[in-house]
C-alpha positions, 0 to 999 in steps of 0.5 A: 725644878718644875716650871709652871705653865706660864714660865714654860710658855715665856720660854718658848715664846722666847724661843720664838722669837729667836727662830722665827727672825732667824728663819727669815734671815737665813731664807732671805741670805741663802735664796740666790747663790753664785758670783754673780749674785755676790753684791745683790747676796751682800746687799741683801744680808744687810737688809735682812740682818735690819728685818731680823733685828726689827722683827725680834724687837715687835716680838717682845713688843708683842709678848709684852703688850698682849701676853698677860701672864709672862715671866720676863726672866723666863721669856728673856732665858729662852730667847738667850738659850736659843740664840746662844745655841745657834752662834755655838752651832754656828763657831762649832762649824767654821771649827771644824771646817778649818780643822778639815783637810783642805781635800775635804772642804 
């Protein structure tokens, strides 16, 4: 099945727009580390879960207000495809860290 050009594009907009708020959301998380930093780390994942949410809400936003051929269902299969493939990743890791001899964690 071949897509055509606007499908491919609304599935890579889509794509972006699961990375890019993604992207945010982990640069901002993993800035500062330590004990120390443990309420300003927590604080700080709050706020920006908030910005990613909004973030993915303008991007659609915009997709859909300055994109005038898109495929809704193309753009909406990207986005899910993408960010399903980062929670997999995500639950595939804390997997194999709990399968880990405790020597190697």
């Amino acid at each position: 099945m071949a897509l055509s050009w606007v499908e491919a594009q609304s599935v890579i907009i889509g794509a972006l727009i699961a990375i890019i708020p993604g992207a945010y959301f982990g640069f901002v998380y993993f800035r500062e580390t330590g004990s120390r930093a443990m309420q300003r780390t927590i604080r700080r994942a709050f706020v920006a879960e908030a910005v990613k949410l909004v973030m993915m809400g303008a991007g659609f936003a915009l997709a859909f207000r300055f994109m005038g051929s898109l495929n809704p269902l193309a753009l909406f299969i990207g986005f899910v495809l993408t960010h399903g493939c980062g929670i997999f990743a995500i639950a595939k890791m804390q997997f194999a860290y709990k399968q880990a001899p405790e020597h190697q964690r």
